[in-house]
Phi, psi and omega in degrees: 000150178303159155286163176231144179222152183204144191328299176217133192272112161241120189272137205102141188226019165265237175288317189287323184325273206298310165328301187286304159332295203273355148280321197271349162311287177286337190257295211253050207284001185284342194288106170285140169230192157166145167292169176215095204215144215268332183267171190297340189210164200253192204118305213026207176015296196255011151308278183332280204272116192220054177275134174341121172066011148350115155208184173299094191276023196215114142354136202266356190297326190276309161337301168286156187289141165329296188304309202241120165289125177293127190246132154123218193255330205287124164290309174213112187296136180287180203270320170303306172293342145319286177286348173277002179261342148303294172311296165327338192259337184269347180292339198292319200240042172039052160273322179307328181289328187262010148294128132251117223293202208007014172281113174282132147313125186244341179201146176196117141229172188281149183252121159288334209278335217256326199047032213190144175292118199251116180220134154261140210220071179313106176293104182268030169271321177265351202052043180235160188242133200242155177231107204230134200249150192219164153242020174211128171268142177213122192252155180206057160272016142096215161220060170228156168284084164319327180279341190197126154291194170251117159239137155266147175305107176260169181239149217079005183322342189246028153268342178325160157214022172249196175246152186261136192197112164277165189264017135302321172247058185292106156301081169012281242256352206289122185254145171229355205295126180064031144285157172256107181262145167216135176270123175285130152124157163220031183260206179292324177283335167290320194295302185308319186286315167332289193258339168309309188301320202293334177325300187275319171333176155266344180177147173246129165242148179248117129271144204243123164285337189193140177293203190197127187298098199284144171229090152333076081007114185299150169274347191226123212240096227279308173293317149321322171305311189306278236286348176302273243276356166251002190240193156263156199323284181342288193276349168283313179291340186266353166278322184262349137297325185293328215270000189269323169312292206293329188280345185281322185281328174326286229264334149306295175281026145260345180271351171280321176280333183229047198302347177289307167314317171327314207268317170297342167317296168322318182270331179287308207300305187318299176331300172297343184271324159276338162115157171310322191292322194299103173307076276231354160301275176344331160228043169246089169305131167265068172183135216282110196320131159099354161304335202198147188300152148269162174237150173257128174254142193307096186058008177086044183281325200289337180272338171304328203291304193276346138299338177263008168092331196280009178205128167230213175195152215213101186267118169184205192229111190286094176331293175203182146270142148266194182273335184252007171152226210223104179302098168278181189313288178334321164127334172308157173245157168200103136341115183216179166223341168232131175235134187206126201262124168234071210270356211060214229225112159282104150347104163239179156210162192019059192034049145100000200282135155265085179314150174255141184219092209075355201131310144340084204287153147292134166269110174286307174337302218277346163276154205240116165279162213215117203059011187089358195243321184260176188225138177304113163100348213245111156308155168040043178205143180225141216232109180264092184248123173307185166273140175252003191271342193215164151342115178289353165248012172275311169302293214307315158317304148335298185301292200311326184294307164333286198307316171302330196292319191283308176295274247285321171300325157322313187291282169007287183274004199069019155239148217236020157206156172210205209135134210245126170253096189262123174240015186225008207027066192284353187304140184233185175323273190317152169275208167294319182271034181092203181263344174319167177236048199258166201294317184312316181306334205251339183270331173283008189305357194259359184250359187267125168316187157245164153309138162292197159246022165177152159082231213255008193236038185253111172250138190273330189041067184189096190298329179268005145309324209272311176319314179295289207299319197279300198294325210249312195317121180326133181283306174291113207241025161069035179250342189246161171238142177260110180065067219345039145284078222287172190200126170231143198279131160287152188316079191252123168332123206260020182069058148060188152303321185291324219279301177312345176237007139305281206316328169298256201344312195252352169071170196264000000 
């Protein structure tokens, strides 16, 4: 097929996809673009995962795009709603049209001689391969492997003789009603699966090799309702982000600074909600709030379930499957007819695509990102990664807005390339994704980029940090090069401190 060429290529149609489409829409309105995106429908995530009580593990106020307001009540969103306040935002800002759904990407590089991005992209309704050319990449593929989650092997799996079904992979037609279930995991999606199941189930049990630190959460957020009906929508939603912002960073950099106190909090808020009788092993993580996402539960249903005899938790080590469930280390047996490993995330970047450069793949390992948006060394090209400490579309705004800042600053000077240069050999330890410790991070350590150890190749995960440098911060800060040119910008007043924690707060 001819080639198509367009200004900026954004790979992906999920929130950051669309996040991103709908900046360049409102910054960049001269740009042709168009999406690429390999399933059938936008969404990502919450196309893809359609297991009992799919929802939002992040306050949807924060959640939500700056530009267009989460309207109603709803603290944590079911998984439909969510994709249908994608789709809507994208039918709002003429997005939808600049989709092209079924293209896997299969390949991209950058031509230097060219100046411009080469990407082959295999239609799989047809098996035929379209060929598309940019002069700006932006992937926005979230980090995880749509085709396959992480299951480990257990043993004896194929003496079960009930069915084992990850929850990447939900079966429509799956009757679970007056079955005996057990959830492999203790993270959001087990947390979540529990008490949606236990409705129907006969019993739910969740296993755990070690617990996780739980945050009860109302669905419904009552001062935001109050405050819809006396302000405008517009001015109802920036209050209660700002005032939901300030509490998520609060209650994170107290658990880094006092994590003992955190923990006894945490642990106290849990007590009360399961009761004196409740074996309190089940929920004492031996690692430190914030080590790791907490997870939240929705109005305490997982302690109703398990006050009401229809759920329990099973802290222990699994030995093998049997033909009827699952034997531990201890010697207990638990009875199932569904066994459902909820195990986490196989770890990709840029949906799994190996980039090029001349020719070159990037080694993502052997590269340091650079504000969180670039990748070191990798030209025309921007990378839309969340927050894992806070709501994940508070970066993805942040982000997408930069980028506009930077092509539009491009158009400006005339220059048709740019590229982020660690001249200082900065790489440090840690990956992009932080200081966490969950296990899916520690297994991909070999596929993340990395951090640097100080300045723009530093990620902060501290959103009104990001907010100062991506909104306000000179684009030439003499870390980038143009046109094989590094350019530092003169110094212009950015409105102080205040003007940078309005705008976090308060959106722009």
């Amino acid at each position: 097929m001819s080639n198509q060429h367009f200004d900026v290529l954004i790979i992906g149609a999920g929130v950051s996809g669309i996040g991103m489409a709908c900046h360049l829409k409102r910054e960049c309105p001269g740009k042709s673009f168009a999406i690429l995106e390999r399933r059938q429908s936008l969404g990502g995530t919450w196309d893809l995962f359609r297991y009992p009580g799919i929802r939002s593990d992040s306050d949807m106020f924060t959640f939500g795009y700056n530009f267009r307001p989460w309207t109603g009540g709803k603290v944590l969103a079911d998984g439909a709603s969510i994709k249908n306040y994608v789709a809507e935002t994208a039918r709002e800002h003429d997005v939808e049209r600049h989709i092209r759904f079924g293209l896997a990407v299969k390949t991209a590089d950058w031509s230097g001689v060219d100046k411009c991005w080469k990407l082959s992209a295999l239609n799989e309704a047809t098996g035929e391969t379209e060929h598309y050319t940019a002069n700006f990449m932006v992937g926005c593929t979230g980090y995880y492997n749509y085709d396959q989650g992480y299951k480990p092997d257990f043993p004896g799996e194929n003496d079960f003789r009930g069915q084992v079904i990850h929850p990447q992979h939900w079966p429509e037609d799956l009757d679970y009603a007056g079955k005996k279930v057990v959830v492999i995991g203790s993270g959001a999606t087990a947390i979540t699966l529990v008490p949606t199941m236990a409705e129907k189930a006969s019993h739910v049990t969740m296993l755990q090799r070690s617990p996780t630190y739980l945050m009860p959460l109302p669905s419904t957020d009552k001062v935001s309702l109050a405050l819809q009906k006396i302000l405008p929508e517009r001015t109802a939603y920036r209050l209660t982000r700002a005032r939901n912002i300030s509490i998520s960073r609060f209650l994170y950099l107290r658990s880094r600074r006092s994590p003992k106190f955190m923990r006894r909090l945490f642990l106290g808020i849990i007590k009360r909600k399961v009761g004196d009788t409740a074996d309190m092993r089940h929920f004492t993580p031996d690692y430190n709030p914030w080590d790791q996402r907490l997870c939240v539960v929705k109005d305490g249903d997982l302690f109703q379930a398990m006050k009401a005899g229809k759920a329990s938790i099973a802290t222990d080590h699994i030995d093998r499957f049997t033909e009827t469930g699952i034997r531990l280390k201890s010697g207990e047996e638990l009875e199932a007819d569904i066994i459902i490993p909820a195990t986490g995330l196989d770890i990709q970047m840029l949906g799994g695509i190996r980039p090029t450069v001349d020719g070159q793949e990037v080694v993502m390992k052997d590269k340091i990102i650079y504000k969180n948006v670039m990748v070191e060394g990798v030209p025309n090209a921007g990378m839309i990664f969340g927050y894992t400490n806070i709501s994940w579309t508070l970066k993805v705004d942040i982000a997408a807005e930069y980028l506009c800042r930077l092509m539009n600053l491009m158009d400006k000077r005339g220059y048709r390339t740019v590229v982020a240069r660690d001249t200082e050999n900065s790489r440090g330890d840690d990956t992009v994704l932080g200081s966490l410790d969950a296990g899916y991070i520690r297994r991909a350590a070999d596929r993340l980029p990395r951090q640097g150890t100080h300045g723009p190749w530093k990620s902060s995960q501290n959103y009104l940090e990001d907010v100062r440098i991506l909104r306000f911060e000179p684009i030439e800060d003499g870390y980038l090069e143009f046109d094989g040119k590094r350019t530092h910008a003169s110094h212009k007043e950015s409105g102080g401190f205040l003007r940078p924690l309005r705008s976090a707060l308060f959106g722009t």
